[in-house]
N, C-alpha and C positions, 0 to 999 in steps of 0.2 A: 686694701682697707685704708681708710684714710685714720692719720695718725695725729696728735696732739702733743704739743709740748705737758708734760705731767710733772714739770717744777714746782710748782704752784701748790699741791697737793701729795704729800704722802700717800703710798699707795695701800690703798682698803680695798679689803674685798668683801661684800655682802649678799645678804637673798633682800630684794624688796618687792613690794606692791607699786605697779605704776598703772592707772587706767581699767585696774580688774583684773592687771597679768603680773606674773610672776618671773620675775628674770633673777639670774646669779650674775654679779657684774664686778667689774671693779672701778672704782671712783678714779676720774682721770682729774677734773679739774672744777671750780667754780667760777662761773660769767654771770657775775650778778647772782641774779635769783635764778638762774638755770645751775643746774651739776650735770659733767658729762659724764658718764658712763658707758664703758666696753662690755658689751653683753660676751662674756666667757663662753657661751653655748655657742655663739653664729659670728664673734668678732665684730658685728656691727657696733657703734654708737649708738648712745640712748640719749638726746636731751630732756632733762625732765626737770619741769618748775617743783622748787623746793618746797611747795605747797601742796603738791598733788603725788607727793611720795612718801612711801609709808614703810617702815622696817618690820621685815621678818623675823629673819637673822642675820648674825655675823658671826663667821667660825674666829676673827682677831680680837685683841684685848680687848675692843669697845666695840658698840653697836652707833647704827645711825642717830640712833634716837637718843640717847647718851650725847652724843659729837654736837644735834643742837638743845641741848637742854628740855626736850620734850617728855613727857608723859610715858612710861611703857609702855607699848603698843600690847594688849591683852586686853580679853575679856573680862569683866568683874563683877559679881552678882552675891549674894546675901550668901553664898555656901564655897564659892571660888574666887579668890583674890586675887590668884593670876595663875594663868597656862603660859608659859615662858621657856628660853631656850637656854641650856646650860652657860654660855658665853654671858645671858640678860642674866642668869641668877648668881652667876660667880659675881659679877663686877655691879650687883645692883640690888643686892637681896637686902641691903640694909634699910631701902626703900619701902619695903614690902614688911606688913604686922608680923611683929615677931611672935604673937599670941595664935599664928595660927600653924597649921604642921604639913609638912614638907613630903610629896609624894616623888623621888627622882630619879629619874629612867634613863640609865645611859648601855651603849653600846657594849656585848662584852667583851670585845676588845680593849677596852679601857676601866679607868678606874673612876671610881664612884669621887663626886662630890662631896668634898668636905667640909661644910658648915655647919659651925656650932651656936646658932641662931633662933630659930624655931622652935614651940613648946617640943615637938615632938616629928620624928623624918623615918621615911622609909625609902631606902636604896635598893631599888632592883635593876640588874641586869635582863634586858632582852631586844632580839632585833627588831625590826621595823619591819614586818612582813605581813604579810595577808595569805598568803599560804605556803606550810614549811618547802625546805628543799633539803637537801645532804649539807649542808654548810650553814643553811639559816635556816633555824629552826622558831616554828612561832610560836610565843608566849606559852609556857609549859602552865598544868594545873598547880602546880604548888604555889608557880609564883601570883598567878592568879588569885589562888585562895587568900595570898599573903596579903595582896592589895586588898582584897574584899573585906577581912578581917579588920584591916586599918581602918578603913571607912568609915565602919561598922562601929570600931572603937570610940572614933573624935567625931560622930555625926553628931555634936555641937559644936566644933570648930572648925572654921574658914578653911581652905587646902590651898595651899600654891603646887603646882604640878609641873617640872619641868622634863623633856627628853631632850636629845642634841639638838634637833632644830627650834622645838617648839611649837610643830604644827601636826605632827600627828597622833604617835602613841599618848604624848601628854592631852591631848584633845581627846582621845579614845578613852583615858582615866576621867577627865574631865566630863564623859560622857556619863561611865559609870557613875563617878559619886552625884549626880543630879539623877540618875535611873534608884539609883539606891538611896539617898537619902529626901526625894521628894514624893517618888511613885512607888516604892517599899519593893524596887525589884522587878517593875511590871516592866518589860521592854515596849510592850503595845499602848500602853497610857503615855511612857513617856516618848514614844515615838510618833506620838500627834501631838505633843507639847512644841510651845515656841521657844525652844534651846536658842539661848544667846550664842553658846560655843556652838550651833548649829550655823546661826544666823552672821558668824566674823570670820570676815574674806579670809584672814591671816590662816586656818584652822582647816584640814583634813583628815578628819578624827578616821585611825585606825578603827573600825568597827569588832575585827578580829578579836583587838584586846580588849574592846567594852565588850562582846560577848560572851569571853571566856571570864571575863571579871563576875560578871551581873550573875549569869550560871552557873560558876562555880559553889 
């Protein structure tokens, strides 16, 4: 693999969008308007114009999008202010309306998010799965109902939704409160609707946990 001086650039590690694809990289250096990056999955190089790349995540203190002063990379519509990823909402939730309430899904291996920002937050624990196994198990009914119930509560206020990355479970709740608070629960109405969180590359909405959400 051909190799790069990385003086120039402290090293970041990210998930981005380059061209429609999705790669985990780590930032080696900037030449101009190009950034190079080591695709962590294949070792190859990536040069990509700093125009045509767009932040998913980043597991380190700051994200891309952060580093050049841009915009959060999220969806945002009349009922969702942002589906974001725990690393976007520790270091940038001050960003984001404090008037609206906090849905936040982390791994439970770890420990829940702590911000005291938002009218009102719900922290649930669960994995990322689409179907359980002996070790990961998917989204249980209680916690389900918990979401559902929250929704149900603040369906006049705005939701931010985050999980570790920011592109699935949160997109899967993200599903739910537009199934529930626009179609009153119908999966079949809103699933002929033109979903923004449908329609943004960033987003692979867990369907598991919208339908154990909506259903329960």
């Amino acid at each position: 693999m051909n190799t790069l001086d990385r003086t120039f650039v402290p090293e970041s590690k990210y998930m981005i969008s380059f061209r429609k694809q999705h790669y985990s990289v780590e930032m080696i250096k900037e030449l101009g308007q190009i950034i190079v990056f080591e695709d962590l999955d294949t070792g190859s190089l990536l040069y990509a114009p700093k125009g045509e790349i767009k932040a998913l995540s980043n597991p380190s203190s700051q994200n891309w999008i952060n580093l050049h002063g841009e915009a959060l990379y999220t969806v945002k519509t009349d009922i969702i202010e942002a589906i974001i990823s725990r690393t976007e909402l520790v270091n940038r939730y001050a960003e984001l309306d404090k008037n609206a309430v906090l849905i936040s899904i982390y791994d439970p291996d770890k420990n829940p998010v702590q911000i005291d920002y938002f009218k009102d937050q719900l922290c649930v624990p669960f994995w990322d799965v689409i179907t359980s196994t002996e070790i990961n198990p998917v989204i249980d009914i209680d916690t389900a109902t918990e979401i559902k119930e929250f929704i149900l509560k603040h369906k006049t206020s705005k939701f931010v939704i985050n999980c570790e990355a920011g592109m699935s479970r949160s997109a899967g709740v993200g599903f739910a409160v537009e199934c529930l608070l626009k179609f009153e629960g119908s999966r079949y109405y809103f699933g002929t609707s033109n979903s923004k969180i449908r329609n943004f590359e960033r987003y692979t909405p867990n369907l598991t946990v919208f339908e154990a959400i909506v259903d329960s």
